[in-house]
Backbone as ProteinMPNN parsed JSONL, in Angstrom:
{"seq_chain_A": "XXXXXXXXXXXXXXXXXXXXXXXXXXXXXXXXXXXXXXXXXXXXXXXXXXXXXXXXXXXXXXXXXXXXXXXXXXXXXXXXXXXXXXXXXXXXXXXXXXXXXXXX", "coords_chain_A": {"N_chain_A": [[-12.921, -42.151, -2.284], [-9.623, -41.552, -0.68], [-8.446, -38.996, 1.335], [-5.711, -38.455, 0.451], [-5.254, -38.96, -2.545], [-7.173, -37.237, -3.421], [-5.786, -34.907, -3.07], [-3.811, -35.244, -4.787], [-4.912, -35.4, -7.123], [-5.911, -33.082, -7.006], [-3.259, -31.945, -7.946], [-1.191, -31.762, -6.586], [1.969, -34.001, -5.211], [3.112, -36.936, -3.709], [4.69, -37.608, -0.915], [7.32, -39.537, 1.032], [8.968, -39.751, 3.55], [10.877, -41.989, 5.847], [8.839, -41.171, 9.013], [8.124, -38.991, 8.188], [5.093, -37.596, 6.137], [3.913, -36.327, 3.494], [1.925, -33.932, 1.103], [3.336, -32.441, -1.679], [3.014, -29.365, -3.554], [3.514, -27.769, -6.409], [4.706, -24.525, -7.102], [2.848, -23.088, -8.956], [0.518, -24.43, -8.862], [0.011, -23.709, -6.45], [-0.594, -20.634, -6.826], [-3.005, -20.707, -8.591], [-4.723, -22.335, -6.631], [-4.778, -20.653, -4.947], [-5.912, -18.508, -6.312], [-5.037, -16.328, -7.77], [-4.322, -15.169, -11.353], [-1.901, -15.567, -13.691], [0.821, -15.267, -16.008], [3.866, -16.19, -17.209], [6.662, -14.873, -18.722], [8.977, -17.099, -20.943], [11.794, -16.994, -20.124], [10.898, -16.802, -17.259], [10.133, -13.911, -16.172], [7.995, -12.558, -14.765], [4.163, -11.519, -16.48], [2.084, -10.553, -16.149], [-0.293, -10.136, -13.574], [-3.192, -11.148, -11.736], [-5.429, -10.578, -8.969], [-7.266, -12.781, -6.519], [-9.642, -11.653, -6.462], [-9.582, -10.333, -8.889], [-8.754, -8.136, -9.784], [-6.378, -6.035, -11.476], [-3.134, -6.97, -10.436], [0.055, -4.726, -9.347], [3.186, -5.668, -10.671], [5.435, -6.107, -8.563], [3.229, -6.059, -6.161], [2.587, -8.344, -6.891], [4.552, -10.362, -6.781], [5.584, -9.851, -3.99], [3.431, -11.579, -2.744], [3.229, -14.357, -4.206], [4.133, -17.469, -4.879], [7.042, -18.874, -5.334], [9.099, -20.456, -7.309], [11.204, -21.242, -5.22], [9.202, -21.347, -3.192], [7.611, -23.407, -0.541], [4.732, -25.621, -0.384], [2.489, -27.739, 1.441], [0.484, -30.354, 2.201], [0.436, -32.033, 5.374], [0.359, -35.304, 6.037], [0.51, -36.876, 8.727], [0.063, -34.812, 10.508], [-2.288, -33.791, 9.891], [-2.173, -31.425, 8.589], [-1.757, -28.024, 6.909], [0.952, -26.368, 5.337], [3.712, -23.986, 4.9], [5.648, -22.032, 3.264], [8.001, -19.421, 2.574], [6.304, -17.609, 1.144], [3.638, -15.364, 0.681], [1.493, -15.307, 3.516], [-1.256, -14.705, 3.32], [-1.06, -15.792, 0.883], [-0.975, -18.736, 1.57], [-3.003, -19.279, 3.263], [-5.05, -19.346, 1.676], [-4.707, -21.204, -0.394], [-4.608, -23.665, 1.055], [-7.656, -23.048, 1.994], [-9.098, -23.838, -0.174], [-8.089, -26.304, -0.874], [-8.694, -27.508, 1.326], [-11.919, -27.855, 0.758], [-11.609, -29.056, -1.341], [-10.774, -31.61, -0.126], [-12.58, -32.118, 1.482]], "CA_chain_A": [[-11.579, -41.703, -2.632], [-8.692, -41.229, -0.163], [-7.569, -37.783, 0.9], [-4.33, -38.826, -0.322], [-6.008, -39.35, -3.471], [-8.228, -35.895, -3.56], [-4.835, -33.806, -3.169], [-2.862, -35.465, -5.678], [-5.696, -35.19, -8.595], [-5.479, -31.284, -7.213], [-2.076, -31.262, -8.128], [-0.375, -32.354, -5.462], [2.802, -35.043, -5.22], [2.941, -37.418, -2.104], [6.255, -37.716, -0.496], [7.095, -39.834, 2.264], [10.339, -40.178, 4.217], [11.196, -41.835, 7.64], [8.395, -40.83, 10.397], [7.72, -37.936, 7.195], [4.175, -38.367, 5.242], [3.514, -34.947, 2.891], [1.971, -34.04, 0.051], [3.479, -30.943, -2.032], [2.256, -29.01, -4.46], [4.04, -26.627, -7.317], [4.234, -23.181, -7.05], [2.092, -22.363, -9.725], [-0.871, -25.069, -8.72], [-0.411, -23.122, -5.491], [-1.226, -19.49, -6.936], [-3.855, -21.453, -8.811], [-5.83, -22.474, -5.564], [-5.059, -19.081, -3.96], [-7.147, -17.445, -6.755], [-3.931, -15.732, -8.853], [-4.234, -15.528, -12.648], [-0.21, -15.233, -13.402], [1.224, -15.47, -16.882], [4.934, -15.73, -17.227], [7.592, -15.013, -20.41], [9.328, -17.846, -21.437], [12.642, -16.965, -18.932], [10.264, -16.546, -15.986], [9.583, -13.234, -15.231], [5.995, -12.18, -14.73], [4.368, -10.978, -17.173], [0.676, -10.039, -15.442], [-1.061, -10.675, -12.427], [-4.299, -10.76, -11.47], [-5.687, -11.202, -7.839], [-8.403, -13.331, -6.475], [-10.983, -10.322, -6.654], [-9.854, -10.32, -10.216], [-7.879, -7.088, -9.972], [-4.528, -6.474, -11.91], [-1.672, -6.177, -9.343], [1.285, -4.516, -10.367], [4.624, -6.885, -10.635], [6.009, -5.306, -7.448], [2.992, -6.239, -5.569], [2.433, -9.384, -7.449], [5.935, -10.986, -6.687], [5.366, -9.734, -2.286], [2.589, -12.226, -2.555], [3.068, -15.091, -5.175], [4.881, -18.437, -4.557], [7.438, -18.665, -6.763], [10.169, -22.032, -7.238], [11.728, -21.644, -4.366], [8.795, -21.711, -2.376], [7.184, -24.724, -0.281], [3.422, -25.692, 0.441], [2.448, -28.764, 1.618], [-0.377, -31.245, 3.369], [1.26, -32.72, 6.216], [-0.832, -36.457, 6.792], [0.377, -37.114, 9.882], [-0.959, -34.033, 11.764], [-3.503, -33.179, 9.148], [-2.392, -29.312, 8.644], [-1.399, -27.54, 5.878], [2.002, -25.802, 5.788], [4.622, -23.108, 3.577], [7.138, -20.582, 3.457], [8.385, -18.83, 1.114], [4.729, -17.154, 0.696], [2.663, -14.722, 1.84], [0.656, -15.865, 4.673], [-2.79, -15.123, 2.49], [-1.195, -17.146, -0.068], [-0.683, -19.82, 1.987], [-4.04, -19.465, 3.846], [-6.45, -19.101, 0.727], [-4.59, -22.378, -1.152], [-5.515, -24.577, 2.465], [-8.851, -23.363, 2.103], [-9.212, -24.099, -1.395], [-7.41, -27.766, -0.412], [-9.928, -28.255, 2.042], [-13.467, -28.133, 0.534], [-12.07, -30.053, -2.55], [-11.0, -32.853, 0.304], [-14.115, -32.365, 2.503]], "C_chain_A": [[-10.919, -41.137, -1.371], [-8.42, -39.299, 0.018], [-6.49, -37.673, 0.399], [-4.41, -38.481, -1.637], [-6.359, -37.905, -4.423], [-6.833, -35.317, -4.037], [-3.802, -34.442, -4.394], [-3.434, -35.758, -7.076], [-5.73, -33.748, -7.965], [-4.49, -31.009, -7.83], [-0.486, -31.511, -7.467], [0.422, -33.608, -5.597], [3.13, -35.362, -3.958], [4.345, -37.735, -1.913], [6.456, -38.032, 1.065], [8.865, -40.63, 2.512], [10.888, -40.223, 5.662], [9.668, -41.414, 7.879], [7.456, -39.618, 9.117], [6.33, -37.995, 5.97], [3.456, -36.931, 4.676], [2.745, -35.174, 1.465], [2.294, -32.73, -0.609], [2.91, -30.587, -3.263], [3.08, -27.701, -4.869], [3.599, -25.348, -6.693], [3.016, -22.326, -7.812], [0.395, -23.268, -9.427], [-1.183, -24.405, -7.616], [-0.92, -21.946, -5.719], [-2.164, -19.734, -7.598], [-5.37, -21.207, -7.866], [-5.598, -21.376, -4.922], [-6.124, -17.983, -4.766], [-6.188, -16.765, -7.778], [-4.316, -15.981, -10.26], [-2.811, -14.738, -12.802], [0.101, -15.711, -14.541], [2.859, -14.999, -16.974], [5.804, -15.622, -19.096], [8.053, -16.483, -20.019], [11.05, -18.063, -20.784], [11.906, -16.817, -17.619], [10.135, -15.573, -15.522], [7.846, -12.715, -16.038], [5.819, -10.918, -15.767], [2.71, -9.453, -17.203], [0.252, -10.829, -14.466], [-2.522, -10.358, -11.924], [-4.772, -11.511, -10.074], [-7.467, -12.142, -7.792], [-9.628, -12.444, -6.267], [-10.719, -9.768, -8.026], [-9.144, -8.788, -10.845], [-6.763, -7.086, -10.431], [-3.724, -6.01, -10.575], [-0.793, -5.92, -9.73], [2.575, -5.571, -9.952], [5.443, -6.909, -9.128], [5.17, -6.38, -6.2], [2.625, -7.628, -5.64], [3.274, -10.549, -6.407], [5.671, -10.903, -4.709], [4.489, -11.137, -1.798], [2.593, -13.97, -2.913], [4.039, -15.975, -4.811], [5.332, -18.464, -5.833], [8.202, -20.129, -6.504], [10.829, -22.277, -6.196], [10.175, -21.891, -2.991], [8.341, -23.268, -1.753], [5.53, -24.665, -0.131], [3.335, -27.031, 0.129], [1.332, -28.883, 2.393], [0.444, -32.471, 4.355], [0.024, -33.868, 6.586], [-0.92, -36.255, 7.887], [0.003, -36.124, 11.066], [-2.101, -33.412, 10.851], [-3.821, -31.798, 9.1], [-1.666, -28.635, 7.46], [-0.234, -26.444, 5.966], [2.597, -25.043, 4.76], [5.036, -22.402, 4.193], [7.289, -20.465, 2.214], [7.256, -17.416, 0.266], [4.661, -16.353, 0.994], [1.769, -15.628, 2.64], [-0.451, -15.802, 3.723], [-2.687, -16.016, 1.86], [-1.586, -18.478, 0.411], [-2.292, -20.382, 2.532], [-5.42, -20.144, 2.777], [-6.203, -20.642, -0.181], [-5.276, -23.289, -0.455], [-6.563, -24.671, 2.237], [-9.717, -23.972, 1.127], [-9.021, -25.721, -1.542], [-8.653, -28.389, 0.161], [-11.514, -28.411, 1.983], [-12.59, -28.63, -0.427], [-11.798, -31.678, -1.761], [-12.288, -33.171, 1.079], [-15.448, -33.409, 1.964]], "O_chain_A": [[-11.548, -40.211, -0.858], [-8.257, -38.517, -0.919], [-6.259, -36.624, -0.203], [-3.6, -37.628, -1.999], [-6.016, -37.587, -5.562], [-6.637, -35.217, -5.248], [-2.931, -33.654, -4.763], [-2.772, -36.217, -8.007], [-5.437, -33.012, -8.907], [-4.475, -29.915, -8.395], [0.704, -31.449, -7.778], [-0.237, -34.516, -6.103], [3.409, -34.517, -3.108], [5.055, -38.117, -2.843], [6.081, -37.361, 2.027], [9.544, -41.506, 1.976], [11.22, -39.313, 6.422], [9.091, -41.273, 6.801], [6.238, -39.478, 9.227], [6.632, -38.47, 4.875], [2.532, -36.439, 5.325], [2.829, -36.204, 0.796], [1.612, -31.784, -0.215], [2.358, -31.419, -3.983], [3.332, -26.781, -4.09], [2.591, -25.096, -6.033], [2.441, -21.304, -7.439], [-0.681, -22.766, -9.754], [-2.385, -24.266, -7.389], [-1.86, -21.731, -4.953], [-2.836, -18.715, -7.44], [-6.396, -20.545, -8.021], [-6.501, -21.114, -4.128], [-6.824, -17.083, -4.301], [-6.752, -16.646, -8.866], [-4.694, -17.137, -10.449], [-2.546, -13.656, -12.277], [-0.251, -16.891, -14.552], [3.201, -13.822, -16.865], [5.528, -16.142, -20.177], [7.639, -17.035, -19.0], [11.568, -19.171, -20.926], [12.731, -16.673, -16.717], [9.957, -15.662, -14.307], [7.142, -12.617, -17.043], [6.527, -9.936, -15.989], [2.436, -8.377, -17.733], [0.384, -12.053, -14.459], [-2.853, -9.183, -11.759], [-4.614, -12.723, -9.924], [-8.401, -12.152, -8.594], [-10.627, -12.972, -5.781], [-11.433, -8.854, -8.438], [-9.057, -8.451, -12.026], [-5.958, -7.934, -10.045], [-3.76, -4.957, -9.939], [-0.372, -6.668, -10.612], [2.672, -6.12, -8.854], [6.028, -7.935, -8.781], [5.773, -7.188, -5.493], [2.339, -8.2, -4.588], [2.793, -11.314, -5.572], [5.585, -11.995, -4.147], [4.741, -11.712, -0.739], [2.098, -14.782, -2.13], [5.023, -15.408, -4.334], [4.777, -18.278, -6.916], [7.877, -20.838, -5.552], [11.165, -23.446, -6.006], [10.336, -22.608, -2.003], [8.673, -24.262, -2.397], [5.065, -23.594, 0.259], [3.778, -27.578, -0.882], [0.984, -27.987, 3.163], [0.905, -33.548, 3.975], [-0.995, -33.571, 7.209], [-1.878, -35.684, 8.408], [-0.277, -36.446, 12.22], [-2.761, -32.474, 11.298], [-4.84, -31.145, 9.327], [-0.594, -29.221, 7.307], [-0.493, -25.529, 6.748], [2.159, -25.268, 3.632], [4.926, -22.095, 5.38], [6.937, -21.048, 1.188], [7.413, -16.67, -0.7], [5.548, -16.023, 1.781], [1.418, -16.718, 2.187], [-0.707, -16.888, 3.202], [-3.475, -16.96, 1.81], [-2.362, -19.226, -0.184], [-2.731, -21.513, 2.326], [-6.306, -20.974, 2.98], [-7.185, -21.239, -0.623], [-6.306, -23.798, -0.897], [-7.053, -25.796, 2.135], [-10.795, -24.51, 1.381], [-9.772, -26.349, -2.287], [-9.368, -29.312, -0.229], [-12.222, -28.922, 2.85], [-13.643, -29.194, -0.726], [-12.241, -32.716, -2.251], [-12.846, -34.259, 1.223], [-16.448, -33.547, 2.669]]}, "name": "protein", "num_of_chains": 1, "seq": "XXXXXXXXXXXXXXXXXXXXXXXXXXXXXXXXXXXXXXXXXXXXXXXXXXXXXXXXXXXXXXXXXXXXXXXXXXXXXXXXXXXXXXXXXXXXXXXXXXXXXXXX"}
């Protein structure tokens, strides 16, 4: 199986435009692979959070951390690196690593 392949049974949607060869991935598949347990109401705001050490975080510190709709994360093919904004940096770090032993 393709890494192509791997990341888009994670979750992931491949998107390729011009010179451009990505694959992205929801906000919520991203707090997912970061370790987050995140339940929202039914308008979207949060309703609990729990970190990847399984701790509640309060909404405050939740939200500092948590990719929400506007954010981005992505696998870039063509340089083979994993990318976002919108995030926290852990977020961003801990999804990658999470990315990369299920393509390894």
């Amino acid at each position: 199986m393709s890494k192509i392949e791997k990341l888009t049974q994670a979750g992931g949607k491949e998107w390729i435009s011009g010179a451009m060869h990505r694959v992205y991935f929801d906000y919520d598949v991203v707090n997912k692979l970061a370790g987050y347990k995140v339940a929202y109401k039914s308008n979207g705001s949060l309703i609990f959070c729990y970190g990847p050490d399984g701790a509640a975080m309060s909404k405050s510190a939740a939200y500092r951390v948590l990719a929400d709709e506007t954010s981005k994360f992505y696998y870039d093919v063509t340089t083979g690196q994993f990318g976002g904004r919108g995030m926290h940096e852990s977020t961003i770090n801990a999804a990658a690593a999470a990315l990369a032993e299920i393509v390894a």
